[in-house]
N, C-alpha and C positions, 0 to 999 in steps of 0.2 A: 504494500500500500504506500502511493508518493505522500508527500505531505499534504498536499492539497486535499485530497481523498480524509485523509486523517483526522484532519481539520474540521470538514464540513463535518464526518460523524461527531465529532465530540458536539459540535456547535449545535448537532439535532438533539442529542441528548441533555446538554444543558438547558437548549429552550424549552421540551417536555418537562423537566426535573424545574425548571423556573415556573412555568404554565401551571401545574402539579403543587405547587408553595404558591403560588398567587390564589387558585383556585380556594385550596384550602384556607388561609387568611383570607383574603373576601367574603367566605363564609364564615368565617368570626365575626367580619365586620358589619354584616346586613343582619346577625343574630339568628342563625340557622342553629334549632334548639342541639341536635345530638353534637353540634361540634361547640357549643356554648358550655355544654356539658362535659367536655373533654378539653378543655384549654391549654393545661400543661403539653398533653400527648400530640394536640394539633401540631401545635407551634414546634414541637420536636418534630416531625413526623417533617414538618415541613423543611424544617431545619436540615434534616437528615438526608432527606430528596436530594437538595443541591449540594452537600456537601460530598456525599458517592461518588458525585459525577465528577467533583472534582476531584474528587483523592483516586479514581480509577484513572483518570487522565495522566495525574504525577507519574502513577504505578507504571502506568503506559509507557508514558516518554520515558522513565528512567531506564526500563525494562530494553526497549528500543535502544536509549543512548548507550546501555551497556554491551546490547549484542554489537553494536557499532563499533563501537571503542576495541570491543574483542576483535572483529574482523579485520581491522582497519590496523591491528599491530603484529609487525610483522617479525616470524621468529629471529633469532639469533643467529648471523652466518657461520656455519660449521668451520671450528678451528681443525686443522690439519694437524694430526698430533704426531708426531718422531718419535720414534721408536727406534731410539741405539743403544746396541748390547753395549753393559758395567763390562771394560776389557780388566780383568786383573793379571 
């Protein structure tokens, strides 16, 4: 996947996972009784939405920058080792 590609997916998951915490706060705020009744859990729940998307994105890119980093170093030129016979 190039970055572009990468991008746009995070950017759809964050907008669902934002759309998802608005939804749910709005309904706090216009007094929707079961989520009036649940205040602490909303506001988590909400909380929690976008906060996944983020820390799956970090997970992402570090995961990525690592396999990179690995590819991208290149082994050690082999030393030519001598081998001469101890003459006693």
């Amino acid at each position: 996947m190039n970055v572009g590609g990468w991008l746009k997916a995070r950017s759809v998951e964050l907008g669902a996972s934002l759309c998802t915490a608005a939804v749910l706060i709005a309904g706090l705020a216009i007094g929707v009784p079961f989520l009036r009744a649940r205040i602490p859990e909303t506001i988590l729940y909400s909380f929690c939405c976008v906060s996944a998307v983020l820390l799956r994105a970090a997970i992402d890119l570090a995961v990525r920058g690592t396999a990179f980093a690995a590819r991208s170093v290149r082994p050690a030129p082999q030393v030519a080792t001598r081998l001469e016979p101890s003459g006693a």
